[in-house]
HTML snippet that shows the backbone in 3Dmol.js (N, CA, C, O; Angstrom):
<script src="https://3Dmol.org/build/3Dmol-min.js"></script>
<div id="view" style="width:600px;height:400px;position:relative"></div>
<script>
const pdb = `
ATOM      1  N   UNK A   1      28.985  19.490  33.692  1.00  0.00           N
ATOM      2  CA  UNK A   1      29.818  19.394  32.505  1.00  0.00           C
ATOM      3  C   UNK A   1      30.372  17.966  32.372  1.00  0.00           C
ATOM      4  O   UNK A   1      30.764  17.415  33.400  1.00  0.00           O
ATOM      5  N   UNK A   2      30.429  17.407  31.358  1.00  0.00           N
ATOM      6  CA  UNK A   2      30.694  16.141  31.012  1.00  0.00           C
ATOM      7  C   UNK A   2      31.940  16.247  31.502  1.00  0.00           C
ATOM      8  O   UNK A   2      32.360  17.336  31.894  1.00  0.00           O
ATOM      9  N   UNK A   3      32.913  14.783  31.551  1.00  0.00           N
ATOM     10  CA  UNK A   3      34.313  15.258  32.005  1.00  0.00           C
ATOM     11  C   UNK A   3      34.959  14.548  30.231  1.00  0.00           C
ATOM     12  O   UNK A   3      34.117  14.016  29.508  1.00  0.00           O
ATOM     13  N   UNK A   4      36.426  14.639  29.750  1.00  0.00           N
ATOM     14  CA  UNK A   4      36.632  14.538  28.561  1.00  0.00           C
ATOM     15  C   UNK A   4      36.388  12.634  28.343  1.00  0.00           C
ATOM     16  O   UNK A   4      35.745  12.136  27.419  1.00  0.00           O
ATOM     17  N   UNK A   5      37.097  11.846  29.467  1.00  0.00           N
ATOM     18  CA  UNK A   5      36.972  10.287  28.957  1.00  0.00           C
ATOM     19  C   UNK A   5      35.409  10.386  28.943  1.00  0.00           C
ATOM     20  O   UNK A   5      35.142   9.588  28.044  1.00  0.00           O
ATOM     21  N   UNK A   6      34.337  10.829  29.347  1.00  0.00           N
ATOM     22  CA  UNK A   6      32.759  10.312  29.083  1.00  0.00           C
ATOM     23  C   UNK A   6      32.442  10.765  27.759  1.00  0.00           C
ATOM     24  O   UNK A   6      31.670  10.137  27.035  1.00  0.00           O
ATOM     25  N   UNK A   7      32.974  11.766  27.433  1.00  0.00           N
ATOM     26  CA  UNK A   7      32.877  12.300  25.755  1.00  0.00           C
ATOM     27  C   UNK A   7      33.252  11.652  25.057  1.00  0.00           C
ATOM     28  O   UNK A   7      32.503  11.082  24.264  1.00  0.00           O
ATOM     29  N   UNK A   8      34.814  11.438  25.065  1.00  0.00           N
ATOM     30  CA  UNK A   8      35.142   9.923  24.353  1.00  0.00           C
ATOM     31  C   UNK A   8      34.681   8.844  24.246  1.00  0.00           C
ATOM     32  O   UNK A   8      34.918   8.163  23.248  1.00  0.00           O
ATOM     33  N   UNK A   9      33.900   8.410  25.254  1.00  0.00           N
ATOM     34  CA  UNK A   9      33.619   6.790  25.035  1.00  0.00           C
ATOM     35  C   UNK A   9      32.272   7.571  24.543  1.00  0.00           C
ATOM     36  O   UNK A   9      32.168   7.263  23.356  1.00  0.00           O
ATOM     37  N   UNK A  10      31.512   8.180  24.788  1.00  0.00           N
ATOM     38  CA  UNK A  10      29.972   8.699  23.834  1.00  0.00           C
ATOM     39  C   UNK A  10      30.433   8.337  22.390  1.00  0.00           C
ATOM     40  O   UNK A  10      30.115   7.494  21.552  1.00  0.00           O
ATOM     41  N   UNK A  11      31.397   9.436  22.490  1.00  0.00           N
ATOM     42  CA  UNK A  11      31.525   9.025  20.832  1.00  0.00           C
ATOM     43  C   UNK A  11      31.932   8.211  19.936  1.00  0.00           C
ATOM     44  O   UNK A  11      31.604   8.053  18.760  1.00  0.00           O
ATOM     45  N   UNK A  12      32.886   7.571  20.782  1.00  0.00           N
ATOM     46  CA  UNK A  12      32.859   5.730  20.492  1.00  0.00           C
ATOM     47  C   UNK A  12      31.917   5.049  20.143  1.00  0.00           C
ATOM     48  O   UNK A  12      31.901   4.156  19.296  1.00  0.00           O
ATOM     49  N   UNK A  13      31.040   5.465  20.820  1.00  0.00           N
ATOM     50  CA  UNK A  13      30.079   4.693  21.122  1.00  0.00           C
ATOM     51  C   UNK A  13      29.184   4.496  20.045  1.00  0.00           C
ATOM     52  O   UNK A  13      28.513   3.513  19.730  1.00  0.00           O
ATOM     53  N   UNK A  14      29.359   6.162  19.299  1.00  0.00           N
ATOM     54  CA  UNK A  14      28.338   6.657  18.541  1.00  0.00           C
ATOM     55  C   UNK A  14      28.662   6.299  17.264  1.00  0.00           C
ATOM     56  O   UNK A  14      27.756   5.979  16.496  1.00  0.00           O
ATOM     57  N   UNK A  15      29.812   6.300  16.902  1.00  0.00           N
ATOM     58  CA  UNK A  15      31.151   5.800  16.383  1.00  0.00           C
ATOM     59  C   UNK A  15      30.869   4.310  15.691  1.00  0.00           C
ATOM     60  O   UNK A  15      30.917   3.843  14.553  1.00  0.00           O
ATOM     61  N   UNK A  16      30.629   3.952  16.692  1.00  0.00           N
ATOM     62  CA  UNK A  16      30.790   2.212  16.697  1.00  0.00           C
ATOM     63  C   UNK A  16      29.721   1.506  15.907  1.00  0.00           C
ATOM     64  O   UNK A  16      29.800   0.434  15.306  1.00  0.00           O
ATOM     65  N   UNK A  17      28.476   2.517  16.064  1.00  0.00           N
ATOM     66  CA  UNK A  17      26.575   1.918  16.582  1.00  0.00           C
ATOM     67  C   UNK A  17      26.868   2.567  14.820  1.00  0.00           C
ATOM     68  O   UNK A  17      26.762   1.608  14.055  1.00  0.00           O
ATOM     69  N   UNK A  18      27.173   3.812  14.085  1.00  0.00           N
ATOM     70  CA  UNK A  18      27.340   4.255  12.981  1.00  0.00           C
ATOM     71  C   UNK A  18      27.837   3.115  11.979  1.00  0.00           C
ATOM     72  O   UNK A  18      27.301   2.653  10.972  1.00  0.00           O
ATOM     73  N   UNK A  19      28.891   2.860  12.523  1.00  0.00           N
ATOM     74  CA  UNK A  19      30.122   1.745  11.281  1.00  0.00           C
ATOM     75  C   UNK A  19      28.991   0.857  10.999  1.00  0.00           C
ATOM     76  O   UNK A  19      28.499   0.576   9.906  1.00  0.00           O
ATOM     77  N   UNK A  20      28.624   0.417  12.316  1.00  0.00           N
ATOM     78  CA  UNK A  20      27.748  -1.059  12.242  1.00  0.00           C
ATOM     79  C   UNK A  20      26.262  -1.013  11.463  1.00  0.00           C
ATOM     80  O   UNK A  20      25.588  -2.020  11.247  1.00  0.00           O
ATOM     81  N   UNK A  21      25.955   0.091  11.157  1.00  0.00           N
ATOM     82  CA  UNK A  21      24.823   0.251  10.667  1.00  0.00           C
ATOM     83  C   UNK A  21      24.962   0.478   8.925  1.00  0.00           C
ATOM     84  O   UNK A  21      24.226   0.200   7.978  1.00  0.00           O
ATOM     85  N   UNK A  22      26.337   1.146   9.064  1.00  0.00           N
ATOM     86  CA  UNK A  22      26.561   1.603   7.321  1.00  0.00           C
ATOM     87  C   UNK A  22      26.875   0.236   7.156  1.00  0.00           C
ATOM     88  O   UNK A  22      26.216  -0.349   6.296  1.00  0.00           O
ATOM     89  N   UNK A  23      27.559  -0.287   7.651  1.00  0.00           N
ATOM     90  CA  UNK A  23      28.355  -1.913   6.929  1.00  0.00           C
ATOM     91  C   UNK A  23      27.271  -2.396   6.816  1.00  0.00           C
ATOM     92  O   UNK A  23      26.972  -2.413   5.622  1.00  0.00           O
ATOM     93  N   UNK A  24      26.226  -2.957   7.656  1.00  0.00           N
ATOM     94  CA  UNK A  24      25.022  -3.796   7.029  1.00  0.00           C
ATOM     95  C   UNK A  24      24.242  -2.785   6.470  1.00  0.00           C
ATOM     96  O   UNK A  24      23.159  -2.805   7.054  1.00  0.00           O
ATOM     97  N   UNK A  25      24.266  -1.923   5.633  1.00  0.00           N
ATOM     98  CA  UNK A  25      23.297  -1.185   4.625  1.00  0.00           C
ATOM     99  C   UNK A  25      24.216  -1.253   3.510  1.00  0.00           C
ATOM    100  O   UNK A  25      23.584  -1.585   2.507  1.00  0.00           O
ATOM    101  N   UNK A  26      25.907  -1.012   3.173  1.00  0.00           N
ATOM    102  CA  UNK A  26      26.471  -1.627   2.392  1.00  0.00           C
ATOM    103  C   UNK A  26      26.285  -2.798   2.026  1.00  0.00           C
ATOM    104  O   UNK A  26      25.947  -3.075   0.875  1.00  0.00           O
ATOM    105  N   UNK A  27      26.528  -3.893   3.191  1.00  0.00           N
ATOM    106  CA  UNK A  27      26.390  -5.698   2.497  1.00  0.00           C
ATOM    107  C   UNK A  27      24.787  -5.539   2.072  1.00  0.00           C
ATOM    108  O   UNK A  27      24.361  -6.635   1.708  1.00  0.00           O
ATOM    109  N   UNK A  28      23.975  -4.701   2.024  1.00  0.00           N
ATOM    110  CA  UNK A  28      22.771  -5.093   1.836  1.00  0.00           C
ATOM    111  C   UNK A  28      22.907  -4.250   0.041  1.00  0.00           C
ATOM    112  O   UNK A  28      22.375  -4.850  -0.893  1.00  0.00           O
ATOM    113  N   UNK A  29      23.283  -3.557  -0.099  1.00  0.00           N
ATOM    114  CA  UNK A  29      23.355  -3.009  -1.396  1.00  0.00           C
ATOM    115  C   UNK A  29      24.625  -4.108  -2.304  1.00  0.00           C
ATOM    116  O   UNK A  29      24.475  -4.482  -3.467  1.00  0.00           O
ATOM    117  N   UNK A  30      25.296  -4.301  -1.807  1.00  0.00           N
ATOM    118  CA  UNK A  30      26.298  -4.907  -2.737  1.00  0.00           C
ATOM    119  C   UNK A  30      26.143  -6.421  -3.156  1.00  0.00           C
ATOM    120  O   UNK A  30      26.468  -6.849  -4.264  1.00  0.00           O
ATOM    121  N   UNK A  31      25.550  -7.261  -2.027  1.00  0.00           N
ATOM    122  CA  UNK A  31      25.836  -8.576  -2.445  1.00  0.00           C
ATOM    123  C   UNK A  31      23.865  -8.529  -2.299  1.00  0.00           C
ATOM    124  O   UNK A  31      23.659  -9.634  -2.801  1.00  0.00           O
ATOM    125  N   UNK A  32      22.979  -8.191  -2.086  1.00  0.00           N
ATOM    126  CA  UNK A  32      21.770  -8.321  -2.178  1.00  0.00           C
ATOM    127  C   UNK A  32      21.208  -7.534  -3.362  1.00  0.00           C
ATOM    128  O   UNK A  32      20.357  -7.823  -4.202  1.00  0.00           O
ATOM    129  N   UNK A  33      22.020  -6.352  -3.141  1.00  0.00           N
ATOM    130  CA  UNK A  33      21.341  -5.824  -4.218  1.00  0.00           C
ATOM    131  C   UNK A  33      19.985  -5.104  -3.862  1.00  0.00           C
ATOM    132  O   UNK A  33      18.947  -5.214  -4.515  1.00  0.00           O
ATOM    133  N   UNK A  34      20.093  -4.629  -3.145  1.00  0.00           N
ATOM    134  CA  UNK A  34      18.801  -3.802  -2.366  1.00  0.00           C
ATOM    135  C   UNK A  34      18.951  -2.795  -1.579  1.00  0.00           C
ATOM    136  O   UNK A  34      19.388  -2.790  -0.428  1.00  0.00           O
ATOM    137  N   UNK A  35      18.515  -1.784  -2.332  1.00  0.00           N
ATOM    138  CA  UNK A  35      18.841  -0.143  -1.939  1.00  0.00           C
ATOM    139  C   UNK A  35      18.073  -0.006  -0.324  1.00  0.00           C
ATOM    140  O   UNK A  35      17.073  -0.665  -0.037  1.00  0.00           O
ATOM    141  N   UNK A  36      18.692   0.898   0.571  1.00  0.00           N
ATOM    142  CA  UNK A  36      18.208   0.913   1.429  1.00  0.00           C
ATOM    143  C   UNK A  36      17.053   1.846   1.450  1.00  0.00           C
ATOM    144  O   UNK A  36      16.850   2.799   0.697  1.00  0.00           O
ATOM    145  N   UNK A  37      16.363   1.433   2.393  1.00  0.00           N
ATOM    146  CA  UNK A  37      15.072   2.214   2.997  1.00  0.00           C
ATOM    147  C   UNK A  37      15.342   3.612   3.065  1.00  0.00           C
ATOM    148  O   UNK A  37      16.322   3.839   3.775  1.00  0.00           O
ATOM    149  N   UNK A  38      14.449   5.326   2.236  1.00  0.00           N
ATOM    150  CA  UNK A  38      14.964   6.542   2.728  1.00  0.00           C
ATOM    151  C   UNK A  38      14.909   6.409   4.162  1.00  0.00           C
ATOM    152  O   UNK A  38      15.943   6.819   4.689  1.00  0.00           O
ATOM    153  N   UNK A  39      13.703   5.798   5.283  1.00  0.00           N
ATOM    154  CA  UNK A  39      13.652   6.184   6.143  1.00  0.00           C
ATOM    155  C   UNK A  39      15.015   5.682   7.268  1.00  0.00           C
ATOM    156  O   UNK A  39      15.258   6.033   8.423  1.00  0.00           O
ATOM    157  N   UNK A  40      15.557   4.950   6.559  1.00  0.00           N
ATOM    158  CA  UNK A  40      16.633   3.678   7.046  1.00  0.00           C
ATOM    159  C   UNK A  40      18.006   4.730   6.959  1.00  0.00           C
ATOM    160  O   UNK A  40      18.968   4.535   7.701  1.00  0.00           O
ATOM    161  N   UNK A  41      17.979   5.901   5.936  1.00  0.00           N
ATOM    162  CA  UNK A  41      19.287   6.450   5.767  1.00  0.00           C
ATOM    163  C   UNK A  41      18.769   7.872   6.438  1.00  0.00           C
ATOM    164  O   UNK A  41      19.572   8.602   7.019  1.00  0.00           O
ATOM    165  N   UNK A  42      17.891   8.084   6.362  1.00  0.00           N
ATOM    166  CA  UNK A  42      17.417   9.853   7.486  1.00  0.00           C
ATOM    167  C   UNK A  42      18.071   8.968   8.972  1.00  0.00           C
ATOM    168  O   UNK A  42      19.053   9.467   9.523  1.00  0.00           O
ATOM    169  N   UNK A  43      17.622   8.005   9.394  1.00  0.00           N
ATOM    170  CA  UNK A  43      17.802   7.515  11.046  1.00  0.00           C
ATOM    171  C   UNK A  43      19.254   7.647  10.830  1.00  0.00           C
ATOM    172  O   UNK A  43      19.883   8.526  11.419  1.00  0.00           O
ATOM    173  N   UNK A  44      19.798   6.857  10.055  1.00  0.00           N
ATOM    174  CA  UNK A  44      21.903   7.334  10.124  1.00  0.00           C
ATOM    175  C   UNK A  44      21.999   8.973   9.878  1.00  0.00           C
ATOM    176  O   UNK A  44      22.675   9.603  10.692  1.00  0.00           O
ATOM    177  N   UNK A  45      21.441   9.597   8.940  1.00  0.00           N
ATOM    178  CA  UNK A  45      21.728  10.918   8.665  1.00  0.00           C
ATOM    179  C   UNK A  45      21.638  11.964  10.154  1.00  0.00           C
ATOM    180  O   UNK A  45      22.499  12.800  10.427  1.00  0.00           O
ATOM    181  N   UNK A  46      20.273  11.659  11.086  1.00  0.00           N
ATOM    182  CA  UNK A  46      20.273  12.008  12.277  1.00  0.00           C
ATOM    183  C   UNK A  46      21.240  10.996  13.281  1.00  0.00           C
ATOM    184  O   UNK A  46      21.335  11.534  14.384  1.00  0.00           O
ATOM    185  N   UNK A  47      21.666  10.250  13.249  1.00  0.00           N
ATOM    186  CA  UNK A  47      22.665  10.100  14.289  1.00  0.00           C
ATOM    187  C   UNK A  47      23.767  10.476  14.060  1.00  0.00           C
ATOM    188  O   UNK A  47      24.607  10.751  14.917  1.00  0.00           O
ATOM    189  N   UNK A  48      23.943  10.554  12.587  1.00  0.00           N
ATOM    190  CA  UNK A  48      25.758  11.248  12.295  1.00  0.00           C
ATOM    191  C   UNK A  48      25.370  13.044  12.571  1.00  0.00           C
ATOM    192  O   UNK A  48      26.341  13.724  12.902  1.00  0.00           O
ATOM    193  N   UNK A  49      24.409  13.557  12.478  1.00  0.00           N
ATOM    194  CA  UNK A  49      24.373  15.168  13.460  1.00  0.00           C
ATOM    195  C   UNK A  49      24.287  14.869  14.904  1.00  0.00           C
ATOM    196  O   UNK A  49      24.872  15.686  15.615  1.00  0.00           O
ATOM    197  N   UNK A  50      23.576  13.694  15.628  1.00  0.00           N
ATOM    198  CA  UNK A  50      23.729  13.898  17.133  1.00  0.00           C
ATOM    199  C   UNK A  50      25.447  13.927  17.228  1.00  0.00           C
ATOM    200  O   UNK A  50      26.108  14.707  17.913  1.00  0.00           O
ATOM    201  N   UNK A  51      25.855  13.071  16.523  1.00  0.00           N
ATOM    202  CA  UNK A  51      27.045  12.617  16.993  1.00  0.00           C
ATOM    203  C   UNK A  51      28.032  14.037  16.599  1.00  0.00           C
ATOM    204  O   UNK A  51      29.058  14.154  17.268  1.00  0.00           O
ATOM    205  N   UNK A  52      27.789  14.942  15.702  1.00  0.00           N
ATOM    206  CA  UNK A  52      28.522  15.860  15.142  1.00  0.00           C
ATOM    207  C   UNK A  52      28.193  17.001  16.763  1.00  0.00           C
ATOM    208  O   UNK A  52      28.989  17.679  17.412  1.00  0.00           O
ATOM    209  N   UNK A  53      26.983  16.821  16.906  1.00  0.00           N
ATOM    210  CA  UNK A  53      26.888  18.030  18.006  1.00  0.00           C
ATOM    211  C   UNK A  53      27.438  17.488  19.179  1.00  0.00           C
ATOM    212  O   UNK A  53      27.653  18.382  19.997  1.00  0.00           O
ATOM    213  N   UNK A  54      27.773  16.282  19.609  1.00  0.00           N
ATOM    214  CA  UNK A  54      28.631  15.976  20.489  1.00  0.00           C
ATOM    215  C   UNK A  54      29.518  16.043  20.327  1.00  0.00           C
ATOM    216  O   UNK A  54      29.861  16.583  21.379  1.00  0.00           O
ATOM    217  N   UNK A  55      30.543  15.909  19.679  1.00  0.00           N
ATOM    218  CA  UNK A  55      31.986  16.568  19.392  1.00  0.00           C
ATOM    219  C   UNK A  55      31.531  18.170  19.262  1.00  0.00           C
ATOM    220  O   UNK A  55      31.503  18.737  20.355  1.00  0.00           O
ATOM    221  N   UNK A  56      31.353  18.577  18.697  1.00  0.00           N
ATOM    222  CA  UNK A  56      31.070  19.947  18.867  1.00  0.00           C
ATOM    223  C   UNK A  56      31.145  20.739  20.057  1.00  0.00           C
ATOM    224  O   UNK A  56      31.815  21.766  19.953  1.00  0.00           O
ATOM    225  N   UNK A  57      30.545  20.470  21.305  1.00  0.00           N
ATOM    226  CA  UNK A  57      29.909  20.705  22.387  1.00  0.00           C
ATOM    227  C   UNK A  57      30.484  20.938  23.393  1.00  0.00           C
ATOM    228  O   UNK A  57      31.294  20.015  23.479  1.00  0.00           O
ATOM    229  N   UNK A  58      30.615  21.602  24.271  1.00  0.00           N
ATOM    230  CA  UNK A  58      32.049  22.098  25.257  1.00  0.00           C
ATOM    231  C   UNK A  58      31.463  22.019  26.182  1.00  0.00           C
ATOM    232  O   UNK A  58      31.987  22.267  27.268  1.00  0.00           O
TER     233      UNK A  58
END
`;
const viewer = $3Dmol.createViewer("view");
viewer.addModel(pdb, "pdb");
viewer.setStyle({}, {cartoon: {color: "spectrum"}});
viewer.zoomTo();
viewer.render();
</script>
């Protein structure tokens, strides 16, 4: 069983790797002007469920 600080920093983690990926797919739509890749927003769409089933997960 995981202990609770390794869950936390996972999801920090997961957290972190998320922000950083929407912010440069935002600056890429707003000041470029260039819609992102579907396959570019399924890869965030599956890490925001890994990350949902890790909070989830007991």
């Amino acid at each position: 069983m995981i202990d609770i600080k390794q869950k936390k920093e996972n999801v920090k983690m997961h957290l972190k790797d998320l922000r950083q990926n929407l912010k440069k797919m935002h600056l890429e739509v707003t000041e470029e002007l260039v819609l992102p890749k579907p396959d570019d927003v399924k890869i965030l769409i599956n890490k925001m469920d890994k990350l949902l089933k890790l909070i989830e997960s007991k």
